[in-house]
Structure formats: C-alpha cells, structure tokens
C-alpha positions as a Markdown table, in Angstrom:
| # | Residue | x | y | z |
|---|---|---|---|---|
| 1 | Unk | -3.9 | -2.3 | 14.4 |
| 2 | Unk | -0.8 | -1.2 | 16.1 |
| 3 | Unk | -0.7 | 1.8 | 18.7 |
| 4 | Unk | 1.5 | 3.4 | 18.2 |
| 5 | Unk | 2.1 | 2.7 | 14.5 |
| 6 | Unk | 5.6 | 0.2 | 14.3 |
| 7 | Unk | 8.5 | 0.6 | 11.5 |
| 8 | Unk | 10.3 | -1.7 | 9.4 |
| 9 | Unk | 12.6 | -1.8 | 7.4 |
| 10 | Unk | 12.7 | -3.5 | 3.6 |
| 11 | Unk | 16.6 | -4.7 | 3.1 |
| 12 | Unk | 15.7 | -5.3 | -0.3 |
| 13 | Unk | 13.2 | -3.7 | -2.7 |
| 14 | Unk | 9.8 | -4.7 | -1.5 |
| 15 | Unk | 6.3 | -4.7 | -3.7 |
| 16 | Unk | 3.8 | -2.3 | -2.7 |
| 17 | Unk | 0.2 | -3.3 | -3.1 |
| 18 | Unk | -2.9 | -1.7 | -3.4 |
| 19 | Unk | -6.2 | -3.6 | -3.0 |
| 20 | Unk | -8.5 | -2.5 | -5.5 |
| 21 | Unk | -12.4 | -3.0 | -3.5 |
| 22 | Unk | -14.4 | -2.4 | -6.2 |
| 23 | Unk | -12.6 | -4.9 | -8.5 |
| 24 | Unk | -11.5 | -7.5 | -6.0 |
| 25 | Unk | -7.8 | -6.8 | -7.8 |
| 26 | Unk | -4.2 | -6.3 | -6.0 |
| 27 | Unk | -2.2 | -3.8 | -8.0 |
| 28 | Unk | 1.5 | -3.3 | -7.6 |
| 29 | Unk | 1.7 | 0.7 | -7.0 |
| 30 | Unk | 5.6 | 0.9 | -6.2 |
| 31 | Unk | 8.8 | -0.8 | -4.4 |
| 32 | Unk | 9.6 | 0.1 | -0.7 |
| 33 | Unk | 13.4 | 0.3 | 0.1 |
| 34 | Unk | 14.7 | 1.4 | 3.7 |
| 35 | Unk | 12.6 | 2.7 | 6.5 |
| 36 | Unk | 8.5 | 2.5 | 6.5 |
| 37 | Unk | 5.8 | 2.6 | 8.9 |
| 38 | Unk | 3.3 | -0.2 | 9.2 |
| 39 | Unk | -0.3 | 0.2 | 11.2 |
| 40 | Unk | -1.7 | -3.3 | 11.2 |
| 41 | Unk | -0.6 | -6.8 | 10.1 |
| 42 | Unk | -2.9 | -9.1 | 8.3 |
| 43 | Unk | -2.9 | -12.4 | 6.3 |
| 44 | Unk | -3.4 | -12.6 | 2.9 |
| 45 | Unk | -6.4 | -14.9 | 1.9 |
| 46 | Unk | -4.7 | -15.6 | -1.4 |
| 47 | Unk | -2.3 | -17.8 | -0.3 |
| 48 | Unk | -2.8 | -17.5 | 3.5 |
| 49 | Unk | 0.9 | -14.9 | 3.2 |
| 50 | Unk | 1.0 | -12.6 | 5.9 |
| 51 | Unk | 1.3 | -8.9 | 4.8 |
| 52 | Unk | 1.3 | -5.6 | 6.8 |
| 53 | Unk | -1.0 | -2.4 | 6.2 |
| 54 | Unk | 1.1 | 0.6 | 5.3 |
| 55 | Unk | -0.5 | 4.2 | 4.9 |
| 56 | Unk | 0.0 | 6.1 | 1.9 |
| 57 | Unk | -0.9 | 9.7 | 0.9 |
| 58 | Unk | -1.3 | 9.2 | -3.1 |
| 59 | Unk | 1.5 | 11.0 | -4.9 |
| 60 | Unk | 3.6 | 12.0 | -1.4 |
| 61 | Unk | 4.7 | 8.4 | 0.0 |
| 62 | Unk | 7.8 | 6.8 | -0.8 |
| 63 | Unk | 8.6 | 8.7 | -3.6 |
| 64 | Unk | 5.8 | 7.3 | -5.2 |
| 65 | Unk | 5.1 | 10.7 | -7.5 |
| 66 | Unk | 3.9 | 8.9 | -10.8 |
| 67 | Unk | 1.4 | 6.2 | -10.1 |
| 68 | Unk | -0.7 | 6.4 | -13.6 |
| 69 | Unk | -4.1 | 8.5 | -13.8 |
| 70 | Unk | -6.0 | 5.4 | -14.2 |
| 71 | Unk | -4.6 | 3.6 | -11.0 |
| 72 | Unk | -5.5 | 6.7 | -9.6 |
| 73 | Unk | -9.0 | 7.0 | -11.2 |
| 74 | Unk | -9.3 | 3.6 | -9.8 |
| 75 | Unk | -8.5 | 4.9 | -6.2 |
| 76 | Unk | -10.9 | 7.6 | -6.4 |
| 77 | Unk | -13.8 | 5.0 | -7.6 |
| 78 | Unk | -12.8 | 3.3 | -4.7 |
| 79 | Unk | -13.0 | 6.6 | -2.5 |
| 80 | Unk | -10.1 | 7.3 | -1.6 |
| 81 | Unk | -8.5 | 10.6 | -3.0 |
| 82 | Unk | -6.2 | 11.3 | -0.6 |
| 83 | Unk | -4.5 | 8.0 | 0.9 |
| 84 | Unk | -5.0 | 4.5 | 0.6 |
C-alpha cells in the first residue's frame, strides 16, 4: 500500500481490470488515459506482470459511466456496490 496514495500517468490508453473473486476471472471494465491515482503495486500471478491497485467508485471513475448491469451484478455478488 502506498501512503499517501502515488499518481501516474497512462501516455497511452491503458486496460483497466477488475478481478472478479467469486469467479477467479479478470474483466476489462475500461481504458485509463492521462492522470490516475494508484494505492498499492502488486504482481500479477498470471504471468508474474506487475500491475498497480487503482480505486474506483463504480459508475464515477474515469468516465467509466456504462460498465454493463451484469459486470455490475457481478461486482455486487462480489460485495462491492460502491467501489472496487
């Protein structure tokens, strides 16, 4: 975890994923472009990639404003209804 949180910056459209715990699946959820802020860096276990933890409030981040109702069903399931 970083304190206090850290930003990057993407130069180039980025994936954003979303790690589904109650399927074991990684979900694309949106691109990140510009500025965004990053709490903890990790390393992927599929493929030993290093990645970084970003915070997102569902339907408020990144103007991420039309994720489907069943990725968001998903996130729920998962319980989170707010961020992930």
């Amino acid at each position: 975890m970083f304190d206090p949180r850290r930003v990057y910056v993407a130069r180039s459209r980025t994936p954003l994923f979303w790690f589904d715990p109650v399927t074991g699946q990684t979900l694309v959820i949106g691109d990140l472009l510009g500025p965004f802020t990053v709490q903890a860096q990790f390393v992927l276990r599929d493929g030993n990639r290093p990645a970084l933890e970003v915070p997102y409030r569902i339907d408020a981040d990144f103007g991420l404003t039309s994720i489907s109702d069943a990725v968001k069903q998903r996130m729920l399931a998962a319980g989170y209804s707010e961020s992930v």
